[in-house]
NUTI-329289 format. One record per residue: residue in one letter; x, y, z of N, C-alpha, C, CB in turn. Coordinates in steps of 0.001 Angstrom, whole numbers, plus 500000, padded with zeros to 6 digits. Atoms other than C-alpha are relative to their C-alpha. Glycine has a CB too. Example, Ala and Ser with C-alpha at 12.3 -4.5 7.8 and 13.67 -1.06 7.14 Angstrom:
% residues 2
A500890498810500000512300495500507800500900501200500000499008500027501246
S499180498810499940513670498940507140499230501090500730500414500462498585
This chain:
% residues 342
X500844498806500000500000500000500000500875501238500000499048500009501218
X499179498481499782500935504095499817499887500517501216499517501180499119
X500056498898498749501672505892502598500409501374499835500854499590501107
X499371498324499956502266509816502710500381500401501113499075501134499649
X499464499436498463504878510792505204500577501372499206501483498814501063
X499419498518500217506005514211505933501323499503500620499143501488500852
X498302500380499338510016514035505699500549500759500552501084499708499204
X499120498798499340510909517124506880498786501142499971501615500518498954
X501369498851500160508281520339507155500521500878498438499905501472501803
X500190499819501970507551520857503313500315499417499458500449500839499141
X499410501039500981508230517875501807499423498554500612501846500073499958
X500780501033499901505905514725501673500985499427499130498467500061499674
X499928500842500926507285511799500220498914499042500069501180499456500010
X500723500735500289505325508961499198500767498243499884499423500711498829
X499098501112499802506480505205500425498805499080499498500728499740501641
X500616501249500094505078501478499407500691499427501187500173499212498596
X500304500506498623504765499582502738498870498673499512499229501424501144
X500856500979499872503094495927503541498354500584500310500624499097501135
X501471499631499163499193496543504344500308499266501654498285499039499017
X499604499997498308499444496550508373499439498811500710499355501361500851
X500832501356499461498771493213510178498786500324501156501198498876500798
X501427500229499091495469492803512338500289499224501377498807498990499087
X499897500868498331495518492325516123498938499523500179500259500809501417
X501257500888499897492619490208517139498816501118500200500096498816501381
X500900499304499971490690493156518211499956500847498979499943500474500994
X500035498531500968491498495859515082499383499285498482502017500904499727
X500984500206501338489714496392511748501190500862499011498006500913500126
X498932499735501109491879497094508707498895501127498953500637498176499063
X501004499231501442490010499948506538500525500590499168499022501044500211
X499380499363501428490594501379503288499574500964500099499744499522498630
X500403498197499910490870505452503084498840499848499149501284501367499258
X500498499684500682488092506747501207500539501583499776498839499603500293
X499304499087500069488903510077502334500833500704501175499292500647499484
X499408499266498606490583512620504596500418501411499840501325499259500572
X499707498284500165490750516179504973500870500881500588499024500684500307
X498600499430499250493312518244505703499956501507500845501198500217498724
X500486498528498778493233520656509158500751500705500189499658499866501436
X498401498850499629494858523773510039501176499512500864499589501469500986
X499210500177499752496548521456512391500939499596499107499792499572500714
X498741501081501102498434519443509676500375500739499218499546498654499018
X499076498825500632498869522620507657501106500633501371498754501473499317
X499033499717499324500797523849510561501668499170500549499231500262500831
X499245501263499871503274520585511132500309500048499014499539498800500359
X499945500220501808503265520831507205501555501422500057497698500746498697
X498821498260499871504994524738507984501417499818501126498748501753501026
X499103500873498767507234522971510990499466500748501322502007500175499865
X500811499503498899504805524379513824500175498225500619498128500836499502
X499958501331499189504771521638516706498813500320500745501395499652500971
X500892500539499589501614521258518225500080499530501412499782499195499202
X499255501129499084501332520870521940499380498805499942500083500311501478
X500335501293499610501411517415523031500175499319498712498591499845500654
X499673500458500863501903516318519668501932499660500005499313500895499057
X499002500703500322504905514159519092500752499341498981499867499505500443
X499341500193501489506945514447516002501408499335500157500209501531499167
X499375500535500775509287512341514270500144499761498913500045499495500190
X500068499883501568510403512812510855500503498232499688501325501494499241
X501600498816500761509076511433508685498783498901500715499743500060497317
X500717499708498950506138511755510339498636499705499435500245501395500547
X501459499942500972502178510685509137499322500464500800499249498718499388
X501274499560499575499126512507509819498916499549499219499951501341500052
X501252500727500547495655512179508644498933499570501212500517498595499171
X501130500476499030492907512158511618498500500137499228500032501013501476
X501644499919499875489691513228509664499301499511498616499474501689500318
X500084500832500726489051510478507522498928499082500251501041499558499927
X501052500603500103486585507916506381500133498439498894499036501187499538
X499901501007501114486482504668504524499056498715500787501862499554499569
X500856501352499604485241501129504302500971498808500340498981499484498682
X499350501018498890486077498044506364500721498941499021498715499157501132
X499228501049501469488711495688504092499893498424500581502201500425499625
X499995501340499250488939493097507070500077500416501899501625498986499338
X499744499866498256488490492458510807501100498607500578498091499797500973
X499211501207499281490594490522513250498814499140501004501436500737501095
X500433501255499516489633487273515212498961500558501019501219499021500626
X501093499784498973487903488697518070498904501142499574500709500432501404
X501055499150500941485817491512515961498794499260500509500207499909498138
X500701500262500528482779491104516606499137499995498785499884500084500487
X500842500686501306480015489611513686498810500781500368499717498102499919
X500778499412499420477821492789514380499821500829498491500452500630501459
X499922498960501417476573495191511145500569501668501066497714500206498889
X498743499159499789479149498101511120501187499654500506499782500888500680
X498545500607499851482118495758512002500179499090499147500350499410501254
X499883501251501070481772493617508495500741500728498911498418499283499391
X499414499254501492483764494340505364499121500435499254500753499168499024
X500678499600500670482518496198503170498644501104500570499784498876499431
X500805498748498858480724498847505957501049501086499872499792499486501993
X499843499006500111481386502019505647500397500664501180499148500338499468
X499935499449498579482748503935508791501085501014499649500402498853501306
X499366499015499556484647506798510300500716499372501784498787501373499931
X499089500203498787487697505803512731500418501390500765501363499245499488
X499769499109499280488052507693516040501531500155500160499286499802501097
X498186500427499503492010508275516492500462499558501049500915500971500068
X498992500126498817492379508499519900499615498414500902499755501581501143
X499985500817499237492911505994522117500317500293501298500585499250499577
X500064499350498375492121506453525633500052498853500677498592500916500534
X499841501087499351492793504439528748499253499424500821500796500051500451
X500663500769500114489844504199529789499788499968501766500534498884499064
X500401500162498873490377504593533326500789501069501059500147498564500244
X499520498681498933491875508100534762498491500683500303501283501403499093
X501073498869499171489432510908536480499241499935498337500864502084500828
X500745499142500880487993512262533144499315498977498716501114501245499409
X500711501514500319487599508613531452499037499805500420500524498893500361
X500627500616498902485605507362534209498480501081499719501057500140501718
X501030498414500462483461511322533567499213499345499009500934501638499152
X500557499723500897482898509987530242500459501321499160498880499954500448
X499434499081501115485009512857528713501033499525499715500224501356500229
X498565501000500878487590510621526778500744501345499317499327498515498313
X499371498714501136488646514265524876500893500483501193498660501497499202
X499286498937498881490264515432528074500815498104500699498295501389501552
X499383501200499346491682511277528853501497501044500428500240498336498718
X498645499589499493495276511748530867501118498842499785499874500360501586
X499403500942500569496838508798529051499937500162498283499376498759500582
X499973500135500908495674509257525701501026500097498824499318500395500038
X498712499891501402498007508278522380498554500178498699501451497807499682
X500722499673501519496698508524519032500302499354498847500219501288499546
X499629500867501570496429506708515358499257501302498782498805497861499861
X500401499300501075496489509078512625500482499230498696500528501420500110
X499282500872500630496657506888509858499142500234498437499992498409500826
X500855499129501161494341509193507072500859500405498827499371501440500612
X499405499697500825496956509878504988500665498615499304500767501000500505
X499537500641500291497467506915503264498755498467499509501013500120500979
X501075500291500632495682503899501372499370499334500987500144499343498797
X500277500545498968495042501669504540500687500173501275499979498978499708
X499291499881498563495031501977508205499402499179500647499993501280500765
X500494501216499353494363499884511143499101500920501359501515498761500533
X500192499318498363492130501149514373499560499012500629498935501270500305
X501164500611498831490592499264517303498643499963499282499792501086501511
X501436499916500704487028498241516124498973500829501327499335498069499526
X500650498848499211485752500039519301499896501296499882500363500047500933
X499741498949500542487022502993517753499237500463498696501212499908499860
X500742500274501127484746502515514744498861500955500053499576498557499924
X501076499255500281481722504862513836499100499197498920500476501388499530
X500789500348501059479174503417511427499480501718499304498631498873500671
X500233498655501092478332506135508214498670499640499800500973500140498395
X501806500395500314474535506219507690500217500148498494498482501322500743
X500374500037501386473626505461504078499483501244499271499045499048499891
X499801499242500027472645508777503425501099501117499734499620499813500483
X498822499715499799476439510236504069500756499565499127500354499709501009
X498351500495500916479000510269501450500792500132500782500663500823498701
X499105500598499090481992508973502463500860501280499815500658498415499648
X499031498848500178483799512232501267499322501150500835500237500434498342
X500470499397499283481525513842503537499968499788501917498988499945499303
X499659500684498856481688511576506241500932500045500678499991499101499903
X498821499410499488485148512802506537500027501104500742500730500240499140
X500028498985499049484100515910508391499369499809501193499513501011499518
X500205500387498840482914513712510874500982500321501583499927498753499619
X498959500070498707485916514343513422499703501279500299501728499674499808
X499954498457500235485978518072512599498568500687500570500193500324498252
X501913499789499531481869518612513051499615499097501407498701499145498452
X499817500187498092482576516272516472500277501582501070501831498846500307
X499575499053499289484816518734517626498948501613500354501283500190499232
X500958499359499747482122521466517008498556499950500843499915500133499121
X501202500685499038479397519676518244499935500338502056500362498023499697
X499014499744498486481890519687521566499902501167500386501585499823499967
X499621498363499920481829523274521456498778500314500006500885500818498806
X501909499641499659478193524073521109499116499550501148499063499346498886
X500364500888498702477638521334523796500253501002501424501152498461500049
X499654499768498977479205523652525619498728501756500630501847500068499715
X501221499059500021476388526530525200498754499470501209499324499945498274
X501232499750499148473558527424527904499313500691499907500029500177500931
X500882498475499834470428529086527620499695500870498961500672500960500832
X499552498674501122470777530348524139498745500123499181501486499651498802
X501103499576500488468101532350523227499541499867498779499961500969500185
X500805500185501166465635531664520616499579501549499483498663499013500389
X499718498976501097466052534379517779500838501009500573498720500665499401
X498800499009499710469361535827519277500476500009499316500821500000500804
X498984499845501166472426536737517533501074498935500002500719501394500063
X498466500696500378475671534359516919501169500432499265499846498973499322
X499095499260500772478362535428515861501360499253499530500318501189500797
X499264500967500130480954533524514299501633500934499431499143498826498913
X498853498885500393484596535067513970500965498753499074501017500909501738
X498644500823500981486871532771510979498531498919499057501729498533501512
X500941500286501064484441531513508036500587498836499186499733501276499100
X499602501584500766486885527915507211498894499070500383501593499197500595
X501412500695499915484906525427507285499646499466501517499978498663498932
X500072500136498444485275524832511484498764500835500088501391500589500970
X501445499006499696483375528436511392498884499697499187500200501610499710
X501025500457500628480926527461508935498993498670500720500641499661498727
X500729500955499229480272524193510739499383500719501421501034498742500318
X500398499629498461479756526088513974498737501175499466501625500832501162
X501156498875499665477205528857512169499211499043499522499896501631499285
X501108500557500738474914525951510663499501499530502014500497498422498351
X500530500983498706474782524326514426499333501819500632501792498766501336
X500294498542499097474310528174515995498218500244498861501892501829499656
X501679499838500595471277528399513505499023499303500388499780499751498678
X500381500805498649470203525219514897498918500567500973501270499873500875
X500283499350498426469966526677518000498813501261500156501578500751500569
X500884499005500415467510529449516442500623501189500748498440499687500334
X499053499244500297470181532114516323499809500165498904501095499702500248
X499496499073500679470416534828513834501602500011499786499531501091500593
X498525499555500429473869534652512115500834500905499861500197499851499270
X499243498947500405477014537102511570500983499014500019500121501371500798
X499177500774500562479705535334509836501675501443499599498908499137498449
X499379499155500667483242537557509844500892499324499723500269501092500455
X498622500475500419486270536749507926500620500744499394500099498993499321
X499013499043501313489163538294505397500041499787498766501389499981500068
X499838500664501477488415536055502534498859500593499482499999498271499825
X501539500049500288485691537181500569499320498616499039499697501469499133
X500293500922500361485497534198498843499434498786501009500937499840499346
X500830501063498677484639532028502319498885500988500180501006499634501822
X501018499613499372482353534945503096499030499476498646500061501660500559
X500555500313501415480597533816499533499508498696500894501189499832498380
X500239500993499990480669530340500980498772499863501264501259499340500014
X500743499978498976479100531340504287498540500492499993500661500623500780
X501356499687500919475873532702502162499323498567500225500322500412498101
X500844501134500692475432529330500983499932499077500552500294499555498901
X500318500640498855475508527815504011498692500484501076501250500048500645
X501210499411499755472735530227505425500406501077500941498923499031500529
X499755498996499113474720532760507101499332500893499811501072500406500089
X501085498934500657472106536011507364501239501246500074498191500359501143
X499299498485500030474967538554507785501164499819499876499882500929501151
X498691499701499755478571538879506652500902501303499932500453499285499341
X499302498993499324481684540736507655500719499917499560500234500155501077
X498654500359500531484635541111505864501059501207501057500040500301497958
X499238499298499046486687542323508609501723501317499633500383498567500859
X499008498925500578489555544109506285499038501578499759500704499293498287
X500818498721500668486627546857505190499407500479501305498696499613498702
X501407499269498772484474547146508392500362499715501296498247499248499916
X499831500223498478485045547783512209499066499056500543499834501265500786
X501358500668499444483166544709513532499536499745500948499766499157499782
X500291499661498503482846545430516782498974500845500052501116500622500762
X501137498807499947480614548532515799499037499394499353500306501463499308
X500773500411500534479115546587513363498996499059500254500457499848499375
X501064500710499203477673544210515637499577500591500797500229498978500563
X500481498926498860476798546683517968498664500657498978501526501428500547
X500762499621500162475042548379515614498784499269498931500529500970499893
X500660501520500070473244544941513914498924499994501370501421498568500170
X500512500737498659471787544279517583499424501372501146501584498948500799
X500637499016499149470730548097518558501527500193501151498249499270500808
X498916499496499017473858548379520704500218498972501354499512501572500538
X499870500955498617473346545306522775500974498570499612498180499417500562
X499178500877500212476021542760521323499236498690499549500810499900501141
X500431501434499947475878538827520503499835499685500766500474499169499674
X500003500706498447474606536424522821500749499165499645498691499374500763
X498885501180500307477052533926521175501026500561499609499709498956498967
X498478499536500713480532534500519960500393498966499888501111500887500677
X499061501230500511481973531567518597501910500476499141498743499141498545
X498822499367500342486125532536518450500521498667499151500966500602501372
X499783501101500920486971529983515002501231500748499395498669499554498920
X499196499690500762489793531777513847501749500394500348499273500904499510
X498630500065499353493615530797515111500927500990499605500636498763499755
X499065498845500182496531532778515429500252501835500103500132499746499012
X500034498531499596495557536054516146499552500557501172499351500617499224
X500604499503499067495243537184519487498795500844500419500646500335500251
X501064499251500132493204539847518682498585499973499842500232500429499376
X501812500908500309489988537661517509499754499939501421499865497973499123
X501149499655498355489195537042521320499645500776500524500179499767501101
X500445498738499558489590540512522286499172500588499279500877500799500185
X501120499776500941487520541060519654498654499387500259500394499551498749
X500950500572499482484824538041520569499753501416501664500576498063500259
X500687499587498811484289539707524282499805501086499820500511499855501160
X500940498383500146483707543776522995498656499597499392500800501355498758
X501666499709501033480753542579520305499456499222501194499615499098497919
X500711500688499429479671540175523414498762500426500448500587499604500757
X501239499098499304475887541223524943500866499627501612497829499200499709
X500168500714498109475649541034528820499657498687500220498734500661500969
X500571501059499897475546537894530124500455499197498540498482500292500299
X500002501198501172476244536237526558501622499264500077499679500826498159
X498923501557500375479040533415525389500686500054498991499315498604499677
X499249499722500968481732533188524138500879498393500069500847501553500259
X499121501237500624483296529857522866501302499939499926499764499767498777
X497879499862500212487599529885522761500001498900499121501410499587501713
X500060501686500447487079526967519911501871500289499161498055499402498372
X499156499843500686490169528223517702501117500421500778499636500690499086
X498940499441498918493758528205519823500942501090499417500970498774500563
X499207499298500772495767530942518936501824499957500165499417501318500239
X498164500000499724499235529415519978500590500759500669500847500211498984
X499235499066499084499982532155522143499926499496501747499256501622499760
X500535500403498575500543530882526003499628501378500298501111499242501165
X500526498968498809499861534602527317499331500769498868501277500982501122
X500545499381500741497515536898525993499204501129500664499394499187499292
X500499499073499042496118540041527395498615499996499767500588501368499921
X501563499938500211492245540342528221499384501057500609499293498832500492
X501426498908499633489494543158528527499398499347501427498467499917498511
X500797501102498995488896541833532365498918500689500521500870499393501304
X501190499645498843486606544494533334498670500214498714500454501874501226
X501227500733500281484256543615530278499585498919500233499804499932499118
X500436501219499512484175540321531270499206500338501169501107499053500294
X500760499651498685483490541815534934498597499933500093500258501268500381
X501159498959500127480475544221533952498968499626499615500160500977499259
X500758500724500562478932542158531954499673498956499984500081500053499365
X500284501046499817478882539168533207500007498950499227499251500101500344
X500012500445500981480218537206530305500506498258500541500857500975499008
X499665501527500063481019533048529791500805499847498898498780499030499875
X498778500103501189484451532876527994499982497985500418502124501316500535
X499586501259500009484439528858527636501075499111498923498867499510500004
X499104500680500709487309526680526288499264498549499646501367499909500837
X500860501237500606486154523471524010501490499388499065498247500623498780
X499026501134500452488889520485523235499778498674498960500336499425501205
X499860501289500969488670518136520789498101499275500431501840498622500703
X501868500785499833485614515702521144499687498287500446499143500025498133
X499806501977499447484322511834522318499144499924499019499418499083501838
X500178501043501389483308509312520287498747500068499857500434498371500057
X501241499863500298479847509768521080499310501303499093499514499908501207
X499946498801500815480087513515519409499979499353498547501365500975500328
X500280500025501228480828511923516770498789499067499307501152499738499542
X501386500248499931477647509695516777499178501430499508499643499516501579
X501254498780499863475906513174516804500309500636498472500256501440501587
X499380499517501704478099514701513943499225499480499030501561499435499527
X500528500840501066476829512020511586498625499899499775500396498792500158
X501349499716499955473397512148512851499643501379499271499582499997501445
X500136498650500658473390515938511666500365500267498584500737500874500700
X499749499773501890474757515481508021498679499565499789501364498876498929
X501239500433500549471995512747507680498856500586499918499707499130500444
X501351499077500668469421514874508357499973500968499574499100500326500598
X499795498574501090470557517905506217500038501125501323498280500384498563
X499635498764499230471166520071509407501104500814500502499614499874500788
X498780499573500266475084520703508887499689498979498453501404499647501334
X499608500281500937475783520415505349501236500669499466499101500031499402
X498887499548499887479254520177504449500455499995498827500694499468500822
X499812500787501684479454519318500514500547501224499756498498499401498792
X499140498796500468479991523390500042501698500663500602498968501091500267
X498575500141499279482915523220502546500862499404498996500012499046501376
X499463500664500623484815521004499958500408500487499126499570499233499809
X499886498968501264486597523470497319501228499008499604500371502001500302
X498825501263500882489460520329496387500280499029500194501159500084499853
X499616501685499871490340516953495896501073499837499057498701498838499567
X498880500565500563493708515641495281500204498194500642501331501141500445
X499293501470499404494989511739495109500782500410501088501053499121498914
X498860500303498539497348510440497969500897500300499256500287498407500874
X498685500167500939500042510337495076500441501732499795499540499053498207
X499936498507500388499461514267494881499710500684501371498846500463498760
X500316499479498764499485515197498578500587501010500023500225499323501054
X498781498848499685502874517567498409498725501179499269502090499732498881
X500587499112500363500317519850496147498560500414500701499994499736498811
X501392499955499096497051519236498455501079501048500972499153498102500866
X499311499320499042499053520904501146500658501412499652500961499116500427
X499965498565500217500530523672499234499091500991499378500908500153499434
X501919499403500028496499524742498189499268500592501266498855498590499707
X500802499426498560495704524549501855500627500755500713499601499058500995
X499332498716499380498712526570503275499211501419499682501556500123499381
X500490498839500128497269529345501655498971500495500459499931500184499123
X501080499726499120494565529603503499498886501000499594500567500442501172
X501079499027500907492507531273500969498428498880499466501132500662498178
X500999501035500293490439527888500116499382499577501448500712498692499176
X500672501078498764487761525712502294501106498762500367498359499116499323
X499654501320499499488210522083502960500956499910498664498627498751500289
X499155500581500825491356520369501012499749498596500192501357500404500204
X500041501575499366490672516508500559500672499195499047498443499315500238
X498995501058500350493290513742500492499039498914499365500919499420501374
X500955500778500380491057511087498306500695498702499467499129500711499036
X499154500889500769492110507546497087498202499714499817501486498753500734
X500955500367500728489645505665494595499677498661500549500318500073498614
């Protein structure tokens, strides 16, 4: 089989490798697809990731999808653990038995390793790790299953949110896009800002009711004056690397409203507005990754047309053509980039 390792930061090669043997409990699946995240563009640029653990050369690939090629001996003989089933593998592997295990929040385990094994034609996971794809769900869609977890995670984390308030979504890739279809959901009024105008195009056609192209317009005033002068009750912060986006989320905030931290901006220190937080009584919440049952929910929400992610999808390159998938998505001017084998 192909594998795509990164040999050094900017430079994929492409190896032939045995297909990976089967432990009694793991399922052998064939990519269908896998999409490529600002994390892996960043590792791609030689950014390190905490907690991530590099070694050149190095594979990624977490938000992937394919069908089952073979199971091992103890598998169970259950539909969604048979060849030829369709699924979405969880990466992580948790242990299943620290404080936050035990919770039921596996996204926060204190053991957890990881199988990123999306970049390439076959990988192996735990069949516990397994998702079943509803028939409904393309499998090239099914790939934003990890990604639309993680959101899910993040909305989960919402209280109270008023029926026909505002939302506000700050970074318009397809993370923010996934997070304004769920905030609509929620019967929220949209505001979608970004720098691209080509994502703000995309965020139309997803059903955003208001965008922002933040190079032309102060959007701090602009949500202020959107909302009569009383802010969002949501703020969803989707847009990494710039300190400034949070200090930005908590001025457009209302009283009392929420603000999401979903996008990290790599900075450990960062200065904050503490006496709007004070005054106003705001909910700055942080949201990590996601459990396996999120992604249950994810999948449930493509199927019934209430995140739709098909306009997220602006490319598809083979595995054999990854070095060029990656220099499409650096630029950070496109949506989703997807790694695809046939």
């Amino acid at each position: 089989m192909k594998v795509a390792l990164l040999n050094k930061p900017g430079e994929f090669i492409i190896q032939e490798k045995p297909a990976p043997k089967l432990g009694p409990q793991d399922v052998l699946v064939k990519v269908a697809a896998c999409g490529i995240c600002g994390t892996d563009i960043g590792v791609f640029e030689g950014q390190k990731p905490k907690g991530w653990k590099i070694v050149f050369p190095f594979q990624m690939g977490h938000e992937l999808s394919g069908v089952i090629e073979a199971v091992g001996s103890d598998v169970p003989d259950v539909p969604g653990l048979r060849p030829g089933d369709r699924v979405v593998p969880d990466g992580r592997v948790v242990c299943g038995r620290c404080h936050y295990c035990r919770l039921g929040a596996y996204n926060l385990c204190m053991n957890q390793s990881y199988i990123a094994g999306g970049f390439a034609q076959y990988s192996v996971y735990p069949y516990k790790n397994l998702v079943s794809v509803p028939d409904e769900v393309p499998l090239i869609a099914a790939a934003f299953t990890e990604p639309l977890a993680c959101c899910v995670n993040g909305n989960s984390k919402l209280k109270d949110v008023p029926l026909g308030g505002v939302g506000v979504v700050i970074g318009a890739g397809p993370i923010g896009l996934m997070h304004t279809q769920l905030l609509r959901h929620r019967g929220l009024s949209t505001v979608v800002v970004d720098i691209q105008p080509g994502r703000l195009e995309v965020a139309k056609q997803v059903g955003a009711d208001v965008t922002l192209n933040a190079r032309e317009t102060d959007v701090v005033k602009a949500v202020m004056d959107l909302t009569g002068g009383r802010g969002a009750d949501v703020v969803v912060s989707a847009a990494g690397h710039d300190p400034s986006v949070l200090e930005q989320a908590l001025e457009m905030a209302a009283k009392r409203g929420q603000i999401v931290y979903f996008a990290a901006v790599l900075h450990d220190r960062i200065a904050l507005p503490l006496d709007i937080i004070h005054y106003r009584e705001l909910n700055l919440v942080g949201s990590h990754d996601s459990t396996i049952g999120q992604y249950e929910t994810a999948l449930a929400l493509m199927k019934a047309g209430i995140v739709n992610v098909q306009p997220l999808i602006s490319d598809q390159f083979p595995l054999e053509q990854i070095q060029q998938a990656f220099e499409v998505a650096r630029e950070r001017s496109r949506m989703k980039v997807m790694v695809v084998n046939p």
